[in-house]
N, C-alpha and C positions, 0 to 999 in steps of 0.2 A: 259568799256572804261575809261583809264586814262586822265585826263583834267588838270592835276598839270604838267604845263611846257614840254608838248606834241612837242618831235620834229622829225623830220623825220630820224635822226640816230644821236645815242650818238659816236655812234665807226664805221671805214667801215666795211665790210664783210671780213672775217677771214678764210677761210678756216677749216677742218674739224683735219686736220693736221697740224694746227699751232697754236700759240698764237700770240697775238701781244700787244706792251708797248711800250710805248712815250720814243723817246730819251730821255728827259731830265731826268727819270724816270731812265733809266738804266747807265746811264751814272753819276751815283752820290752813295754816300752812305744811300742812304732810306731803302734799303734794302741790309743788315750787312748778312755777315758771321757768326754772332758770333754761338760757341754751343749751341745746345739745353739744356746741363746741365747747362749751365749759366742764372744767374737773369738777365732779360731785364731790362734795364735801361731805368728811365723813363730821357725824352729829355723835354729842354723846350727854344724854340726861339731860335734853335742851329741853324748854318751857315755850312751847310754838305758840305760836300769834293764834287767839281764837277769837270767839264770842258770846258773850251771855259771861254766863255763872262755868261754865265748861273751861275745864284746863286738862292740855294735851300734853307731855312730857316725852320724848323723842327720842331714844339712840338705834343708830343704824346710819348706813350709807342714806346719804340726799335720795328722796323718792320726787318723780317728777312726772309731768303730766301724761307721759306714757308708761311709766306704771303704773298710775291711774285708769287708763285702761285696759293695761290685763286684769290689772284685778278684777275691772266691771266684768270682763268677759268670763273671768275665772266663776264669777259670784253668778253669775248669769247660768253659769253651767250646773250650779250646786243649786237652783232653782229649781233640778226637775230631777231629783235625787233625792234617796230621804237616806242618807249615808255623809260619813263628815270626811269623803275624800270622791274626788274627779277622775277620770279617765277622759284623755283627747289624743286627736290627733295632731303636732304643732303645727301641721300647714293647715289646715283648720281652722286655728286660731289666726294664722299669719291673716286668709282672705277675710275674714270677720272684722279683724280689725284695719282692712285694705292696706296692708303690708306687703311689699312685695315678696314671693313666693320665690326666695332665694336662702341660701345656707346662712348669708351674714345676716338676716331677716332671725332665721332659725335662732341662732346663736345669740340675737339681742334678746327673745323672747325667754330665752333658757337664763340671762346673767337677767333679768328683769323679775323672775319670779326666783331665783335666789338673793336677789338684792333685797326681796321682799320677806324671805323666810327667818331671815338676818337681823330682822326687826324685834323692838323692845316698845311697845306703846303701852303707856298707863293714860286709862282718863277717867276723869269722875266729872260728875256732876249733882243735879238735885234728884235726876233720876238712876244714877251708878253713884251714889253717894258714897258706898265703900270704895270707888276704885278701884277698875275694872284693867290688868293687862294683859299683853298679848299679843302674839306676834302677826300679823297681815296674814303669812300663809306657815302652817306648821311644819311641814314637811314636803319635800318634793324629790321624785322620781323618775329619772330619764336615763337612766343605765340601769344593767344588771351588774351584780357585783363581779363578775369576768369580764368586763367593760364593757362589753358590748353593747350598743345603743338600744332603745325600746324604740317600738313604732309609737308605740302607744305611752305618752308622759300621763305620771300620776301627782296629783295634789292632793294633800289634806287641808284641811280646815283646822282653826280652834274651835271646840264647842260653844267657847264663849261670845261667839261671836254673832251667837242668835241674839244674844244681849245688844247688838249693838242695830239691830233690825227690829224690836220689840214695839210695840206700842204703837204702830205706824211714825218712828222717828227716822226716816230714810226716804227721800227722793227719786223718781223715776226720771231717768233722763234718754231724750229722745237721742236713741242710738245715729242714725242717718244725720243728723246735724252736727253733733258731737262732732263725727268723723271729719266733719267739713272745714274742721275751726281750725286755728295756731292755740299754740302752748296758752296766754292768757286769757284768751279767748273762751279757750276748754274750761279754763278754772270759773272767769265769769257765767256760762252755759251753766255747770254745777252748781256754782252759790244761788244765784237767782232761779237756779230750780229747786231751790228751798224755799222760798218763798214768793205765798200766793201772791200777794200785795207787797211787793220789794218796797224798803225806806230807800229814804235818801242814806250816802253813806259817802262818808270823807274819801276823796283820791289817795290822801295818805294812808286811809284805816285799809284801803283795799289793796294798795300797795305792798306796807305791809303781810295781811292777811293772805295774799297768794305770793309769797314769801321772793316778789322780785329784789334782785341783788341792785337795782338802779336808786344811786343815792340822790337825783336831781328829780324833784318833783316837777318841774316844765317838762324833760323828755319824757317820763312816765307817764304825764298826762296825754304827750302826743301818741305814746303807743298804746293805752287806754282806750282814745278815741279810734282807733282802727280798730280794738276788737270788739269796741261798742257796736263797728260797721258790721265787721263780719256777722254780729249776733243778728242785727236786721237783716241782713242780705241773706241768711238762711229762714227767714221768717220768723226767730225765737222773740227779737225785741220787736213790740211797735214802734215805738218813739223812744227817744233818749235826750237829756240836756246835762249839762256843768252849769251852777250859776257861779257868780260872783265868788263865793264862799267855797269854790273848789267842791260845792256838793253834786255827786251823783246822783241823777233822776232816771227811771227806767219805768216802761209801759208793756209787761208780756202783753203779746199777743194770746186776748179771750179763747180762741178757737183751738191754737195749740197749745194751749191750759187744758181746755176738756180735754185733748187729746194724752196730753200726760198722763192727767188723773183719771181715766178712765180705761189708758192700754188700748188694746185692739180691742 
């Protein structure tokens, strides 16, 4: 039994076919686009691109859209625990997230959830109006202290972090499609599953907002329009247009809406 800040649920219950992540989380650049061939950039007391009234403040190593999903999967896990730390197995994790079931697989998942414990996030808003921080994951365990490897890796949680799942402020995203997408693709999938009724929203503001490093607004719009495909060709988008004014127009699909908001 755990006695180190024992509560009766870090995250709600998540279905088996979802994941789920706090607005304020997907709704910002915490988690970049950028390529895997490129050097993460280490950040420090940056001020991330958001939305609304919510301000994100940043240091730590570049987090990217595959930390993004361990987290989900991490967060996924602490869904059916009323304890503020995880127990897995990493190859576990590796087929969940269809990764291949290999050591350098192993090895990404271990520097992915230390890149993540490494973290400094503050964020406030109208409902964390004090200002809320805290690191993505607090602690993590995959040796003993004679070096020896575990089978079994441990993660804890911040407590604070029920705070950031409170109020129904966090999105369920359909895990199986996720899996399907590229890097902006996955960020787009997450924002527009925050919202029911998507606005229009500037090429530049999303540009920005999933923190791609591309300074030319013509090729970011061509890569744009590809993962606008991708989101239809897994069934997430109906329809999609650009007018004139560079704005973004998107149509979820009604049927995989209920499916969201209602889980299995």
């Amino acid at each position: 039994m755990n006695h180190e800040g024992l509560l009766p649920s870090l995250v709600p219950y998540i279905p088996t076919d979802k994941r789920a992540i706090p607005n304020d989380l997907i709704r910002s650049s915490l988690f970049t686009v950028s390529n895997h061939n490129t050097r993460r950039e280490y950040i420090k007391e940056r001020n991330l691109y958001t939305f609304g009234a919510t301000k994100i403040t940043y240091t730590g190593e570049e987090l990217r859209q595959d930390d993004e999903d361990v987290w989900l999967q991490i967060i996924y896990y602490f869904s059916r625990v009323e304890e503020n730390y995880v127990d897995f197995m990493p190859y576990t994790v590796l087929r969940e997230l269809d990764w291949p079931a290999r050591t350098q697989y192993c090895e990404k998942l271990k520097s992915s959830i230390i890149r993540m414990s490494a973290t400094n996030i503050c964020i406030s808003n109208e409902e964390i109006n004090a200002g809320l921080t805290l690191s993505l994951v607090r602690k993590f365990m995959w040796k003993q202290e004679d070096g020896k490897k575990l089978k079994r890796w441990r993660v804890w949680l911040e407590p604070e972090i029920v705070k950031l799942f409170a109020d129904m402020r966090y999105s369920k995203i359909i895990w199986d499609q996720r899996k399907k997408l590229n890097p902006l693709a996955k960020w787009l999938h997450a924002y527009y599953s925050s919202h029911a009724e998507p606005y229009p929203v500037k090429i530049i503001t999303l540009r920005d907002a999933c923190g791609s490093k591309m300074k030319s607004i013509k090729h970011f719009k061509v890569t744009l329009r590809r993962a606008l495909l991708e989101l239809a060709a897994v069934g997430f988008l109906k329809d999609f247009w650009i007018d004139a004014r560079n704005l973004v127009y998107v149509q979820r699909d009604k049927q995989v809406m209920m499916v969201g908001l209602l889980g299995e």
